[in-house]
N, C-alpha and C positions, 0 to 999 in steps of 0.2 A: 734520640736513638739509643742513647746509654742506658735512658729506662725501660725501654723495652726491652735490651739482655737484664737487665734487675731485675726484671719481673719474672723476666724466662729462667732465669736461673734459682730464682727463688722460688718457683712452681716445680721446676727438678728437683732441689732440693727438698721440699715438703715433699712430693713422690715416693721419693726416694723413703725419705722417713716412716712415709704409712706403710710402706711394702714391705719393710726391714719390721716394722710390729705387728704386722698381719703373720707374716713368715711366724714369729715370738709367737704370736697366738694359736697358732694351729700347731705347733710344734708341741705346744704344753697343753695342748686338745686331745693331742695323740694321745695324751696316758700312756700305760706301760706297753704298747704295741710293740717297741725298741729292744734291744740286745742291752741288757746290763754289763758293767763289768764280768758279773758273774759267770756270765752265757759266755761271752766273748772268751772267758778263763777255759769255760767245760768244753768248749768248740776247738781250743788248740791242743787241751791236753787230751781228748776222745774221739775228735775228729767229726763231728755230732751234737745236736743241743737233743738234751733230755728235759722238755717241764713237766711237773707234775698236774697241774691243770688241765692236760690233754687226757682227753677220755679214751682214746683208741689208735693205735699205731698207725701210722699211712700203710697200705696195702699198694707195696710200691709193684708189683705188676701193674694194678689197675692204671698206677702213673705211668707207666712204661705204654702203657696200649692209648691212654690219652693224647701222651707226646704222638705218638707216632701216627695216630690220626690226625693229628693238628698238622704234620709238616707232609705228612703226602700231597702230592701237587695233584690239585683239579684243575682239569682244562675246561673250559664250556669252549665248544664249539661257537665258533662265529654266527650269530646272526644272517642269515639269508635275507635279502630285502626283493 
């Protein structure tokens, strides 16, 4: 009976570990997707992140009318049978 929790525990245990270097691996997959220090700096002192990288400002109406089609509620009608 005892070695069957040593095995059970030792199979969590390895789990545990692959999960914990998968995470490490896709983390460091990610590339620079993430907030530098830098960003995190210009975001508190401007309220805004500015990259140079970005070809063209958000045209924040267009966001504004997206949002707002996303959260209008559709109803369908019930089904008749």
């Amino acid at each position: 009976m005892t070695y069957v929790f040593a095995v059970l525990a030792g199979l969590a245990l390895a789990g545990g570990a692959l999960a914990r270097l998968r995470m490490r691996r896709n983390r460091a997959d990610a590339g620079d997707g993430g907030l530098s220090d830098e960003d995190v700096r210009q975001i508190e002192e401007r309220g805004w992140l500015v990259r140079e990288e970005e070809d063209e400002p958000l045209d924040l109406e267009e966001i504004r009318e997206a949002e707002k089609r996303f959260w209008e509620p559709t109803w369908d009608k019930p089904e008749e049978r």
